[in-house]
N, C-alpha and C positions, 0 to 999 in steps of 0.2 A: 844626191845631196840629202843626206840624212842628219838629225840631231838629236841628241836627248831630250827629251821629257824634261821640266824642271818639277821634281817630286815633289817639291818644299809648296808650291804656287799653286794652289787647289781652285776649281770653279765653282762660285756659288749662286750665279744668274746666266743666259745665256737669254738676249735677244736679240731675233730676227728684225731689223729695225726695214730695211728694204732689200726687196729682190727684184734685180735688175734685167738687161738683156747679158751683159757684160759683165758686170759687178754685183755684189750682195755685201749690203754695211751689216757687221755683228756688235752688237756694243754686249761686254762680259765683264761682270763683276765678279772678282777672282780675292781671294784671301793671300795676303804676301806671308813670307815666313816668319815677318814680325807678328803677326797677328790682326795686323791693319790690314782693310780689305782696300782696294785700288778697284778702278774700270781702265777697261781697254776696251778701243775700237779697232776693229779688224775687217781691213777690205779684203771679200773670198773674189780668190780671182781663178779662171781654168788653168791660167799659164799661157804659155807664147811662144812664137818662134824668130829670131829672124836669121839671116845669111847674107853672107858676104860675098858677093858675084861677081867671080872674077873672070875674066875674057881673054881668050888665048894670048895676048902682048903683055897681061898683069893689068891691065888697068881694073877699075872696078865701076861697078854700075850703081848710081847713087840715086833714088827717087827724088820726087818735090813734092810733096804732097800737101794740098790742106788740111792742119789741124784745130777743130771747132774751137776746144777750149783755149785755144791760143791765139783763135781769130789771125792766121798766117799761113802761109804755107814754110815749110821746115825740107831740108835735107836728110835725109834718111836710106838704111840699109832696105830693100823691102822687109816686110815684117805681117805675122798676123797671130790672132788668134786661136789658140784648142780650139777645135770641134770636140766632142763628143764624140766616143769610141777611133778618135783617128790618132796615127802616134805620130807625136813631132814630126821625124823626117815626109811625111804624107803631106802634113799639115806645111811643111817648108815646100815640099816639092809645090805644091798646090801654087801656093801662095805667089811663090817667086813666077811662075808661069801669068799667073793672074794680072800681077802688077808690073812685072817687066817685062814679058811677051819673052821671053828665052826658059828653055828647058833644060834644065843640067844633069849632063851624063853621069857625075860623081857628083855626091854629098857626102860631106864630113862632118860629123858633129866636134866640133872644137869644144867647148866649153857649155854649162850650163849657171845661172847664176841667179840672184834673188834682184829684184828691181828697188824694193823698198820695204824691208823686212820689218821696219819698226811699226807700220799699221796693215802693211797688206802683204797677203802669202804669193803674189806672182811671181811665178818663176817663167825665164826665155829661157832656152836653148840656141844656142847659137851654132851656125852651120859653116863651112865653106863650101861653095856651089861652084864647079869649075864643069871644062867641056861644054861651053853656054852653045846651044842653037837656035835660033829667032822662030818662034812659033804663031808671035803675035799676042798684043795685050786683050786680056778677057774682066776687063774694069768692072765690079760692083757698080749695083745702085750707088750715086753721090759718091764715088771715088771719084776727085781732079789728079792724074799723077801723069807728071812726064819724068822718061828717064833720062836720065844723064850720065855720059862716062867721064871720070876724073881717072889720073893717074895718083897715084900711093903720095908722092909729096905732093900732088895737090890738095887731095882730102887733108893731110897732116895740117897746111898751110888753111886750110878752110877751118880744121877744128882753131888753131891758135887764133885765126880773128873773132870767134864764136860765128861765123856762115851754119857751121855743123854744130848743135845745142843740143843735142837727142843724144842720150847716155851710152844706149844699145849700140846705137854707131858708133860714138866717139869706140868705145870699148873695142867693137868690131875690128876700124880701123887699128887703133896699138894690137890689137891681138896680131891682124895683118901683118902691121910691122914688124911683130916680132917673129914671125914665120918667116919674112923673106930676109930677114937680118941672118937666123940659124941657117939656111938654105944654101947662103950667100957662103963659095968656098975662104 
């Protein structure tokens, strides 16, 4: 996912306002091509992963996990963070093992996308994880997560009541949909 440069929108401050474990806030005072200068705030993110864990009947495997900022727990794809020198599929493999205790024979990278491109650069990669075998969960420090299996119209029926409020998933699951809708002779 690549884009131009805007040549016209030149930089003429950059600060490091915080660095995070997670995130780093840039506030950049930038010149527009009117001539008027503007600030932007820009959250530097590593990027992400998550995957869609599908188990040999099609159903798929949904987390619950508690979210601090949300003060809840939320349905969700498993999902995680870049490391540092690791690439996506490592970073996916890891992960899915970590939080749902299954190992997948095949990943696929389906898509990759931006979360929220008007203040922060995070990009997910998004996976399909099929051939699931139960290895067992290997939970972080302060991870709460149980998994749970829905079936394809459950999750759809879960995103329409808002049960399912997480972008990545909702996204996940239509992307799902749309996979087994093409498949479908």
């Amino acid at each position: 996912m690549t884009g131009e440069e805007n040549p016209e929108t030149k930089l003429i401050a950059h600060d490091k306002i915080y660095r995070g474990k997670i995130v780093d806030l840039m506030v950049d005072t930038i010149s527009l091509p009117s001539g008027k200068s503007a600030i932007r705030e820009v959250v530097k993110h590593p990027g992400g992963v998550v995957a869609i864990p599908q188990l040999a009947d099609g159903s798929l495997l949904l987390i619950r996990q508690f979210r601090y900022p949300l003060q809840k727990f939320i349905f969700e794809f498993p999902a995680g963070k870049l490391d540092s020198g690791q690439t996506p599929i490592d970073t996916m493999h890891r992960e899915l093992e970590e939080e749902t205790g299954y190992r997948a024979s095949e990943m696929i990278h389906l898509s990759s996308f931006y979360t929220s491109p008007g203040f922060c650069d995070e990009i997910i990669h998004l996976f399909l994880a099929s051939g699931l075998i139960p290895v067992g969960q290997r939970l972080e420090d302060g991870e709460h997560i149980v998994v749970e299996r829905f079936t394809l119209d459950e999750c759809l029926r879960m995103v329409e009541s808002g049960e399912i409020a997480d972008a990545k998933t909702i996204l996940g699951i239509l992307w799902y949909r749309n996979i087994t809708i093409h498949r479908c002779p």
